[in-house]
DRENDO-1510 file (C-alpha; in Angstrom, 1 decimal, always signed):
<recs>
REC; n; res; u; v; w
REC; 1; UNK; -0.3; -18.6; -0.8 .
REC; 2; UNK; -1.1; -15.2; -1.0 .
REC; 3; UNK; +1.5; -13.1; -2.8 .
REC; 4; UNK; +2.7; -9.6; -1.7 .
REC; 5; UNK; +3.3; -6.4; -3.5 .
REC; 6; UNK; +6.7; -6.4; -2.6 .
REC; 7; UNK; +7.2; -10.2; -3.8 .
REC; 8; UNK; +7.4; -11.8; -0.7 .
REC; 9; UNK; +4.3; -14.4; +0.8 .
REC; 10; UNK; +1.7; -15.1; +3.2 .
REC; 11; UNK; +1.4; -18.2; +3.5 .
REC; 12; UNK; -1.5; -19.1; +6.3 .
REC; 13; UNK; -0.4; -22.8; +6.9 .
REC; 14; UNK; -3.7; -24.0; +8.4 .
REC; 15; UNK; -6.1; -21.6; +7.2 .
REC; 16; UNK; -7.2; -23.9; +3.7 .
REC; 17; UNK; -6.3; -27.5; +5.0 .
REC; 18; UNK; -9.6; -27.9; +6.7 .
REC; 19; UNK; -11.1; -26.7; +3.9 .
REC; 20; UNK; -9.7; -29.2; +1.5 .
REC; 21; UNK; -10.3; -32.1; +3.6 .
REC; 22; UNK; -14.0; -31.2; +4.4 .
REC; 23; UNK; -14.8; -31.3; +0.4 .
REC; 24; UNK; -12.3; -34.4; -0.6 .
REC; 25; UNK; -14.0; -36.1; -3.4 .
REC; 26; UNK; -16.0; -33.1; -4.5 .
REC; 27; UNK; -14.9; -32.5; -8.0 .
REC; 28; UNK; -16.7; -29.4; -8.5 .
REC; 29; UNK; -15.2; -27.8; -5.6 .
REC; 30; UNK; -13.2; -25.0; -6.9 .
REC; 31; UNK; -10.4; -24.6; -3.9 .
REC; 32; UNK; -8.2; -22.2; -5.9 .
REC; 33; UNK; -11.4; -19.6; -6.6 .
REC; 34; UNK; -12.3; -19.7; -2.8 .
REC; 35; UNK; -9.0; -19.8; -1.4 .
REC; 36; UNK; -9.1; -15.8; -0.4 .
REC; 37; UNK; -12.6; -15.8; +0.4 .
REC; 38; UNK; -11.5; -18.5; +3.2 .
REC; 39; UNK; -8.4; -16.8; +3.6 .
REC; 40; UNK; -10.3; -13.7; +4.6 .
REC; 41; UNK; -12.4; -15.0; +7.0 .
REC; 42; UNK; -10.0; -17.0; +8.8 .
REC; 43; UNK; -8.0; -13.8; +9.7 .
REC; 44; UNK; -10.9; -11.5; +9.8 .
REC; 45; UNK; -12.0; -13.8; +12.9 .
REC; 46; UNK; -8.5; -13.7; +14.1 .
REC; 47; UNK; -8.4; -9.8; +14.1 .
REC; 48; UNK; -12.0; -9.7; +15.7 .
REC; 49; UNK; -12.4; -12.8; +17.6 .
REC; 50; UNK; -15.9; -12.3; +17.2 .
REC; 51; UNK; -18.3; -15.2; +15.8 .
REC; 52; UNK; -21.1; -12.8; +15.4 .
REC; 53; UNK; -19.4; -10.4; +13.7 .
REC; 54; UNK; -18.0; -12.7; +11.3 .
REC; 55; UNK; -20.6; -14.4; +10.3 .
REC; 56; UNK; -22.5; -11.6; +9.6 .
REC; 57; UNK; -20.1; -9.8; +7.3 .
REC; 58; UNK; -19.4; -13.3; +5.4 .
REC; 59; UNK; -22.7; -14.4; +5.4 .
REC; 60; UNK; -22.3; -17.7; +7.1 .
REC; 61; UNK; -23.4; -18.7; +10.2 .
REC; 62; UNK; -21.6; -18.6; +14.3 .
REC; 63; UNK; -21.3; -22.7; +13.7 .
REC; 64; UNK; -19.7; -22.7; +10.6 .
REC; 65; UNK; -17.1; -20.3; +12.2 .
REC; 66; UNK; -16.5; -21.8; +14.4 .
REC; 67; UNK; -15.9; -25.1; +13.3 .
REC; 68; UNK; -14.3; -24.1; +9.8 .
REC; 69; UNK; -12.2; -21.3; +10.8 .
REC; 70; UNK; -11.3; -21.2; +14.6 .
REC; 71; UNK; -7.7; -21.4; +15.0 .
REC; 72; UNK; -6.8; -21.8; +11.3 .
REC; 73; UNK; -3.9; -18.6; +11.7 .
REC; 74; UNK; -1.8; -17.1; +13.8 .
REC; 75; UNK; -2.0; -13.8; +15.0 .
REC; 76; UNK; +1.5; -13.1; +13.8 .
REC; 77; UNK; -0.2; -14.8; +10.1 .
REC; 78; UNK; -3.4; -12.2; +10.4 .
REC; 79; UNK; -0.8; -9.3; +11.2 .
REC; 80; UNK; +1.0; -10.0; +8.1 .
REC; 81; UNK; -1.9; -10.8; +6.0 .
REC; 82; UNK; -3.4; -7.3; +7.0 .
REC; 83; UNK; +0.1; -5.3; +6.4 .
REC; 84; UNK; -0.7; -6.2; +2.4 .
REC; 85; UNK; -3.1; -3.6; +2.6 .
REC; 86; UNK; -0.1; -1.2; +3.6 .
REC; 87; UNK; +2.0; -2.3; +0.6 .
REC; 88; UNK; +0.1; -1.5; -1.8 .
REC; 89; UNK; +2.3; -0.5; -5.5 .
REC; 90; UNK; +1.5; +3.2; -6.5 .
REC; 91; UNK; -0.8; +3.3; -9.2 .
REC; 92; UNK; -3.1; +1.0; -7.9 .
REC; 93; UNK; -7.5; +1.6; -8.8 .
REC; 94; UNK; -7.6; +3.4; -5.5 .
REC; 95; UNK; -4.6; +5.6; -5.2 .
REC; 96; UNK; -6.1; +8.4; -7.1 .
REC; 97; UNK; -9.6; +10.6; -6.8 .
REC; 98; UNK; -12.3; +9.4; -9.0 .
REC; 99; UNK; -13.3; +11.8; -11.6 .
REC; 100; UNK; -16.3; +14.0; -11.2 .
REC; 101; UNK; -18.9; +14.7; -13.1 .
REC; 102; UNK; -19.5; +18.8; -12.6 .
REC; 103; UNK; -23.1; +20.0; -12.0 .
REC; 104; UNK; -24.2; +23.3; -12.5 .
REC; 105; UNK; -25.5; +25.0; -8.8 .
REC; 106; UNK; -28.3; +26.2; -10.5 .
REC; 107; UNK; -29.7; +22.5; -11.9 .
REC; 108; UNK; -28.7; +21.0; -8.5 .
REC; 109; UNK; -30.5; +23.1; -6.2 .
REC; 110; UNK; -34.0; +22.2; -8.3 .
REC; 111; UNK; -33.1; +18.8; -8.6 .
REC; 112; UNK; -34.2; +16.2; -6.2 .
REC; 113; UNK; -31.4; +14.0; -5.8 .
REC; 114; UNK; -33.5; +10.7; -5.9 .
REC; 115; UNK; -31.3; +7.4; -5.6 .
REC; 116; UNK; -28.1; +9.8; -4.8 .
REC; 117; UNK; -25.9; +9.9; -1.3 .
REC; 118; UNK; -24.9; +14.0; -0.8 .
REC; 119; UNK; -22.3; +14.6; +1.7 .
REC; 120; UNK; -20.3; +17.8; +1.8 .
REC; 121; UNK; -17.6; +18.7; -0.1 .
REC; 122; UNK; -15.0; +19.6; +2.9 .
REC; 123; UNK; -12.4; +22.3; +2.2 .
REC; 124; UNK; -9.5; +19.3; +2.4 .
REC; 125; UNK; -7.3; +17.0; +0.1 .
REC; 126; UNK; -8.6; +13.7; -1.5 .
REC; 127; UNK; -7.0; +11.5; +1.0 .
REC; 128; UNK; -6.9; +7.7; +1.5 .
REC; 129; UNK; -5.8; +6.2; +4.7 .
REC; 130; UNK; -5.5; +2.5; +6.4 .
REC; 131; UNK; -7.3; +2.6; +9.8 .
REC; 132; UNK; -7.6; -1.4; +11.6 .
REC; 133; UNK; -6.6; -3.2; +8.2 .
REC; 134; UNK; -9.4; -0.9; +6.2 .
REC; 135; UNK; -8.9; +1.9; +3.5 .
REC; 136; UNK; -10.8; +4.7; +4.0 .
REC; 137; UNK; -11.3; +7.3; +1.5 .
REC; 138; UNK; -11.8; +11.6; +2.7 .
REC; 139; UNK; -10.3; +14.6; +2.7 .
REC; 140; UNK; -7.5; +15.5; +4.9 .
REC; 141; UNK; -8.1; +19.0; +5.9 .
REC; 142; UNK; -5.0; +21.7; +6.5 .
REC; 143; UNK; -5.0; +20.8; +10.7 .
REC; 144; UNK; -4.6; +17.2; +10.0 .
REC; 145; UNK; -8.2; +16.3; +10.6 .
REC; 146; UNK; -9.8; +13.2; +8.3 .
REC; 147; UNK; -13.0; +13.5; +7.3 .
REC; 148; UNK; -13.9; +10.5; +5.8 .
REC; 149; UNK; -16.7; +9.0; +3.5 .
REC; 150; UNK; -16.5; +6.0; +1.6 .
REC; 151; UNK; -14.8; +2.5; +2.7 .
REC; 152; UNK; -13.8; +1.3; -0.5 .
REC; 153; UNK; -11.6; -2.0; +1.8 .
REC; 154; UNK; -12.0; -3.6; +4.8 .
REC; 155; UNK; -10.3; -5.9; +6.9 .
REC; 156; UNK; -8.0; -6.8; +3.9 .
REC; 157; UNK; -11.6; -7.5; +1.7 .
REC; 158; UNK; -12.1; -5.1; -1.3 .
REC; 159; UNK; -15.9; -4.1; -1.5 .
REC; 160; UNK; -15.1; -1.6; -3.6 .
REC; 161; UNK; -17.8; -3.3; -6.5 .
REC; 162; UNK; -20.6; -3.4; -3.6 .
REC; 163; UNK; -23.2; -0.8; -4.1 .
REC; 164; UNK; -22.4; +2.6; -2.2 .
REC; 165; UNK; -25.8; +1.6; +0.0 .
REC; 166; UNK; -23.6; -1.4; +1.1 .
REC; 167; UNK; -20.8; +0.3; +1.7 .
REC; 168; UNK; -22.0; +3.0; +4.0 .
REC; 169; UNK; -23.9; +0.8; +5.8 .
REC; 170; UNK; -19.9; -1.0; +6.7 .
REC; 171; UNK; -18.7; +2.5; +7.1 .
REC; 172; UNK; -21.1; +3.1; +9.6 .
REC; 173; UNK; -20.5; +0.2; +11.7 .
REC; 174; UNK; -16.2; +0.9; +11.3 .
REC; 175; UNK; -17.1; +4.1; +12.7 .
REC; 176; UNK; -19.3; +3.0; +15.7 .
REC; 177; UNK; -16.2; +0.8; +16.5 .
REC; 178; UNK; -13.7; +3.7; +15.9 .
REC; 179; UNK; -14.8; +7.2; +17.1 .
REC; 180; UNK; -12.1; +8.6; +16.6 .
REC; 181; UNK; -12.8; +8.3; +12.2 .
REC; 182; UNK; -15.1; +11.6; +11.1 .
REC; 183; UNK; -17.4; +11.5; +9.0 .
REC; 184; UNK; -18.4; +13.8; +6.4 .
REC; 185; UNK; -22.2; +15.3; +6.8 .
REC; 186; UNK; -24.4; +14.1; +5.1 .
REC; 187; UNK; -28.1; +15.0; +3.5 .
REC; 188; UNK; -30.0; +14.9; +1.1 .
REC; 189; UNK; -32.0; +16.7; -1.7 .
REC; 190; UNK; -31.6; +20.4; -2.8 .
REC; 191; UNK; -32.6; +21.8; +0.4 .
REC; 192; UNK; -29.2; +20.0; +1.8 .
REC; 193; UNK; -27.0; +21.5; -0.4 .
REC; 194; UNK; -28.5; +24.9; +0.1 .
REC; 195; UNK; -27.8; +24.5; +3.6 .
REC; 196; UNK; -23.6; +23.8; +3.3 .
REC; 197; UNK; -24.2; +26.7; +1.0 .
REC; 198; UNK; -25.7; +29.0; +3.4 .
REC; 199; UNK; -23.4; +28.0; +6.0 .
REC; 200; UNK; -20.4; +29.5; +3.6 .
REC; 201; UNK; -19.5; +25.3; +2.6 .
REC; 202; UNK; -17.4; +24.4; -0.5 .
REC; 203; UNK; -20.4; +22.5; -2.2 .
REC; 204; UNK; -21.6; +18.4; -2.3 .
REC; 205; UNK; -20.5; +15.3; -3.6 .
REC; 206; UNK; -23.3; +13.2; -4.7 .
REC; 207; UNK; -22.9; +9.4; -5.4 .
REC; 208; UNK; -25.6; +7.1; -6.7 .
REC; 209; UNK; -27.1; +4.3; -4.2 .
REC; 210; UNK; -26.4; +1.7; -6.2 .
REC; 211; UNK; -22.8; +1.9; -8.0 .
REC; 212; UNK; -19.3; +1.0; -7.2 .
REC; 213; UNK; -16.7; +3.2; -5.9 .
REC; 214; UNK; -15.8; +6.1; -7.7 .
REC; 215; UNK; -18.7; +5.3; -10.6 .
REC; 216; UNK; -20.9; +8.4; -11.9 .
REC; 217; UNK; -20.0; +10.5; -8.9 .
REC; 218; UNK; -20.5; +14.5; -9.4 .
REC; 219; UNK; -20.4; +17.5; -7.4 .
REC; 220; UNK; -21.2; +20.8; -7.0 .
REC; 221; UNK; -19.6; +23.9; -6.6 .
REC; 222; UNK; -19.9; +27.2; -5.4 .
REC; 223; UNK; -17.7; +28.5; -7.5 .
REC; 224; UNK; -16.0; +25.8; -10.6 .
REC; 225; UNK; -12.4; +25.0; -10.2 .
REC; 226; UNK; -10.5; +23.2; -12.7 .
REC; 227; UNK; -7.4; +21.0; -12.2 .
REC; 228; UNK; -4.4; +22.0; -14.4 .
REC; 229; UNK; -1.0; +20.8; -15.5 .
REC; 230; UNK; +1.6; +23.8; -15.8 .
REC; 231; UNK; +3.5; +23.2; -18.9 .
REC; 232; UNK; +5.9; +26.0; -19.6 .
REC; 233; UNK; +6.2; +29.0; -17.3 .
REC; 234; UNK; +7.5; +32.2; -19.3 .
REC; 235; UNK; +8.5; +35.0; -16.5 .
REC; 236; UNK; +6.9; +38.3; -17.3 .
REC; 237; UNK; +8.6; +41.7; -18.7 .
REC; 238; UNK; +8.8; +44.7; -16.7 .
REC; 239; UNK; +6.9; +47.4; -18.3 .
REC; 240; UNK; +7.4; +50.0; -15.7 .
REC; 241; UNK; +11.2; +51.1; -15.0 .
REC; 242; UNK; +12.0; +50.4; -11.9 .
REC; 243; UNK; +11.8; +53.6; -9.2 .
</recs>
């Protein structure tokens, strides 16, 4: 049973019976800690109906898919399990934009950027949206495009712990299956950032290779902004009579 924001269930009738019955008598079989990875792939193969494709992202092979996890949902099941995503409760570790660390343009443009990702800092709102059962993180910009560049959930499975390498690599293959999704550019090294510069860009967003979402990202700036919370707001005195 997989339970809901909202309180109510999922409850994928067929999905873990299998399952159970292929490893009676196994003591050391831990049902309860596998119970969404099997969850996952039964619907992830119901959304897809692809062998290969599911195999590959859940590192099994086109046999074991489909003798394990052919037919263990419904398509109604898989729509429900996938309209979680949609439910989430506000607050939640992906609702807000990381924070960034701020680099100064004249450090960066020396710098080499070795083991970083740079894509462009777009002139848009931190935006997160659910495309196909996924959450993809971008900026929405003012004419309603969505740039997008990180994948921090898909098809219901949160990867947002992989490495950025592994991530982008999924992004990349959500995008060849929706072109309608943007993606930011992308580069790399100083020369790259000099570049958006030169163009009259915003500035870069650099993430490390090899960290989770939102872990020591940093960006750089044309000019430094800062985020503030008004307080108290004290209107001015006219010191000119009015004429």
């Amino acid at each position: 049973m997989v339970e809901g924001v909202s309180g109510q269930t999922v409850l994928p009738s067929r999905s873990l019976a299998g399952h159970a019955r292929d490893q009676e008598g196994c003591r050391d079989y831990n049902l309860a800690g596998r119970y969404l990875r099997h969850t996952s792939i039964s619907h992830y193969f119901r959304q897809t109906g692809s062998y290969g494709k599911t195999a590959e992202f859940h590192g099994n092979s086109e046999s074991i898919i489909k003798a394990h996890y052919q037919g263990r949902v419904t398509s109604a099941e898989t729509k429900q399990f996938y309209a979680l995503l949609s439910r989430r409760e506000a607050g939640s570790e992906h609702d807000h934009p990381p924070a960034l660390w701020h680099v100064e343009l004249a450090v960066a443009l020396k710098y080499n950027w070795h083991g970083y990702h740079l894509s462009e800092k777009m002139d848009g709102v931190w935006c997160l949206r659910e495309i196909a059962g996924s959450l993809l993180a971008g900026e929405r910009m003012r004419d309603g495009r969505f740039y997008v560049f990180d994948i921090p959930v898909v098809s219901g499975q949160d990867i947002s712990r992989e490495p950025l390498r592994f991530r982008l690599k999924v992004l990349a293959d959500f995008i060849r299956e929706h072109p309608e999704v943007l993606p930011v550019p992308t580069g790399s090294g100083g020369e790259f950032l000099a570049a958006v510069l030169g163009r009259g860009g915003e500035g870069i967003v650099a993430k490390p290779y090899n960290a989770a979402f939102g872990v020591g990202w940093c960006k750089v700036k044309r000019f430094e902004t800062h985020d503030v919370l008004v307080t108290e707001l004290q209107p001015a005195e006219a010191k000119h009579p009015p004429g």
